[in-house]
Structures are given as C-alpha cells and as structure tokens.
C-alpha angles and dihedrals in degrees: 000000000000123000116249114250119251108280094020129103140221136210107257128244122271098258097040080043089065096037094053080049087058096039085062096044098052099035106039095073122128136240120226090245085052108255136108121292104275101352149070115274117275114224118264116237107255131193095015114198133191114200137161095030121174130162097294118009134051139180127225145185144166147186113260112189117231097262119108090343094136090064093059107115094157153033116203111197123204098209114178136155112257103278117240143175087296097058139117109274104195089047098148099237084210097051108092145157137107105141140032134189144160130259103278125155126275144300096039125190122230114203142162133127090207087066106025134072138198116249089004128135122235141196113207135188149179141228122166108216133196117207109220136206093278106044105262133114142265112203133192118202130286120279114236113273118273121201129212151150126236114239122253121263110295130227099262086046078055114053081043087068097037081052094051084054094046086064093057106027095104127201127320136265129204112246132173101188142063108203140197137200138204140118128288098261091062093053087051090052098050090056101040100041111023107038108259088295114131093221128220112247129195110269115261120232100257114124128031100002088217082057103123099207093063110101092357108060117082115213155116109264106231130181131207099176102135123199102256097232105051107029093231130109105268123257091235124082138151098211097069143306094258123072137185121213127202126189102255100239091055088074100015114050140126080278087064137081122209123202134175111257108174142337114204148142140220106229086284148092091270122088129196129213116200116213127183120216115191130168113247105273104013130134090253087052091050085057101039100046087060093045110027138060108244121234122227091243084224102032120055147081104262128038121000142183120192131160110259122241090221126048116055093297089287115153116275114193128205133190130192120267102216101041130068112233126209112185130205116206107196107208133054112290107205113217095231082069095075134359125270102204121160114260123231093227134078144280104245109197108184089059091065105123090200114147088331120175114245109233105251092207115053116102089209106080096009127113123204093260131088126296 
C-alpha cells in the first residue's frame, strides 16, 4: 500500500479503528463542570472549511483558539455519507471515529479510495485530541457538522478506465448504420411535436457513478453493435420495437470529434463502453473537450471512420467485437435522415441499461478509486 502523503491522512486499520471507538467512549466524558475527565478543556475546531475536493480526496482546515492549542497531538475526523431515508436509523451521533491523524499543519488532505466515493455527499467533523502518558486520549468536543460532495472522475481516472477497455475491446468489425431504438409513441411524438427533430435529452445515471457525463451531458443514445454473423444490427432490442437508422457518416465524419465517456458492467459477463459524438464546435463538444479524453477518429479501439483505400475514398466505419457500444450523439437528429421502420425481434427487457448500477466489484471495468 502506498504510503500517505505528508499532511495527509489514512483510515485506520480495523483494530486501531476500534480502539480509537473506545478511546472516545471512555475519554470523552464529561466532567460536571464541563471539561474533560481529568484535564483542562481542549479547543473546539471552528470555521471549518472543506476545499480542493476531488473523488476521492479532499482537503480541510479549521480556526483553533490559542487555549490549550500546544497539547493538541492529534486531530480525529468523523467522516459519513449524508445520511437519507436508507440510512441507518439507530447510528450513535457520539460515536466517531473514522480517522485519525497527527497535528500537522493546515490545510490537511484527506484521501482514500477505500473510504471515499465519487459524487457522493459527505458530513465531516473535528476533535482535537491530546495523547496522554498512558496512552489514552484527551478530547475536546465535537466541531459543528460540515457538508460536502465528492468531484466527478477526473481525467486521469478517465483515461484509467478507457485503458482498462482498451484491453477487452477485441477486433474490430465493418458497420454502415447508427440505430436507435423506442416505441412507437416516441417516434409519433417526434414527428407531431418536435418537428421531426429526434431531441437531445440529459444522460441518465446508469454506468460509473463518478462518471461526469451522467446527469450533465445532453445527448440521443445510438447503437452500432452488429450480429457477428450477419453484419447487420441485431431484432431484438429492449428499448422498443421501433428503430430508427441512420447511414453512419450522417452522425460520425471528419466534422465530427469522438471521446471516451464510461466503461461499466451489470453484474454479467457483457461490458459497455460509452462513447460521445459532437459536432466541432457544438455545445456537447464544448463539455466534453474539458471532461473526456478525446478519441483519434482513425486510430482507436472502438469506433472508427477512415477513409477506404478502395472505393472511391468513401468512409468506411469499424466497432469493437467484444464491448458493447452505446453512442451519444450530441445535436438534434431529424427522422427524414434515416428510416424508422418496426423490427421482427423482440423487446428484450432485461437487457435495458436505464439508470443501471456499475458492479463495484469486478476487476474488469474498475479503477482504484472509489465506487
């Protein structure tokens, strides 16, 4: 295990963990005029603030008054996720604590993918503490309770999941057509509402849930899979019986930039890998060249377009074999592009990817940060 950094803190280990609970409990009762058993009151943390968070780390400081302030040895940090209507409804509010460190100077970071989540809220709070001769603890009282979210993946938390698909993504197979898939009474109200115009909607939360397109990116989900054995996209689908295809270099040309949006599984043997299209210069290419790791259109492992050396120089496209792609396209896709048209298959529900929950445990498609 690496080492923390100076200034920075770890989760302690089970059994420290426990001890640290005991210490608490033993030492952090009060006197009746109102100090710590046996000793002068330690300072309470004050103006606690929580800055350069990211999805796993965060850093934290706080005002001490002068009292007391050369006793402090250490600083013990209750660290939870907000609680909800889920939660655990007989939690011990006294009961900390989670992590202990020593006095170092401020600002301290706090990091750990074993404790830490991505775009997940948080409670924090303080004690000072002051070891004493025998080992035990003086505490002082708790700090108020701060609130806060964890960041979204990062780039470099990105490309380490774009590198883990690289690994499976498997050769790659010839395609024409992006297709998309809903009922019937999408399709009508495409045509009758909106113009014709297929519109982009907010992604939903399904994937890596530090993934920073979901519930952000605006876009139309698109698939390009085809059946191996006849080079053509698959009947069955669980989005709807009616589809709409589109020739490939309408939504995916040289005008066009590709990035690497997610990489996940369902608890199977499938994995998805989620890819962005947007036009140069649109609004969805403005998001995604600050959050996602862009794609060489020609030279990747997913979904390429290259000119052919035969033919002319016309476009020929490529997907991976072993992945499952789903593909946003970022700006309105009008019907009379393509042709919507019923499919013979089936509608095959369980294979629906809305708002589904990434396996946290598969070595496959998980990075070493938190879920």
């Amino acid at each position: 295990m690496e080492a923390p950094a100076p200034g920075s803190i770890s989760p302690l280990s089970p059994d420290l963990s426990l001890d640290a609970l005991q210490l608490c409990q033993r030492d952090g009762s009060k006197s009746q005029d109102g100090s710590v058993s046996g000793t002068e009151e330690l300072p309470v943390p004050q103006n606690i603030k929580i800055s350069n968070i990211t999805c796993d780390s965060f850093k934290i400081c706080w005002d001490t008054e002068p009292r007391n302030k050369e006793r402090i040895t250490h600083y013990f940090i209750d660290l939870n996720k907000k609680e909800n209507k889920n939660s655990n409804k007989f939690k011990h509010k006294d009961v900390p604590t989670k992590l202990v460190a020593k006095a170092v100077p401020l600002p301290m970071t706090v990091r750990g993918h074993w404790f830490l989540s991505p775009r997940t809220e948080y409670t924090v709070a303080v004690q000072t503490a002051s070891k004493q001769a025998d080992g035990d603890y003086a505490i002082s009282e708790w700090s108020e309770i701060i609130e806060f979210c964890t960041a979204d993946y990062s780039m470099v938390h990105l490309n380490q999941l774009l590198e883990k698909a690289e690994v499976i993504a498997g050769r790659m197979l010839p395609f024409a057509l992006f297709y998309r898939n809903h009922n019937k009474e999408y399709f009508d109200h495409v045509r009758e509402v909106q113009q014709n115009r297929m519109l982009p909607s907010v992604k939903d939360n399904s994937g890596s849930h530090g993934s920073p397109i979901s519930g952000k990116l605006e876009g139309i989900f698109f698939s390009c899979n085809t059946e191996f054995n006849t080079g053509k996209p698959p009947q069955d689908s669980p989005y709807g019986r009616y589809r709409h295809e589109v020739a490939a270099d309408v939504l995916f040309n040289p005008n066009t930039n590709l990035y690497f949006g997610d990489f996940y599984c369902m608890y199977t043997a499938y994995h998805y890998v989620i890819l962005v299209l947007a036009p140069k210069g649109s609004r969805g290419d403005d998001f995604c060249k600050e959050r996602l790791p862009a794609l060489d259109l020609a030279n990747n492992r997913f979904l390429t377009c290259k000119r052919a050396e035969e033919g002319g120089g016309r476009l020929a496209f490529h997907h991976a074999q072993d992945v499952i792609l789903e593909v946003i396209y970022t700006d309105p896709v009008d019907l009379a592009s393509g042709t919507v048209a019923e499919i013979s298959g089936h509608q095959l529900m369980s294979l629906s990817t809305v708002n589904a929950k990434k396996d946290p445990s598969c070595k496959t498609c998980n990075i070493s940060v938190g879920r």
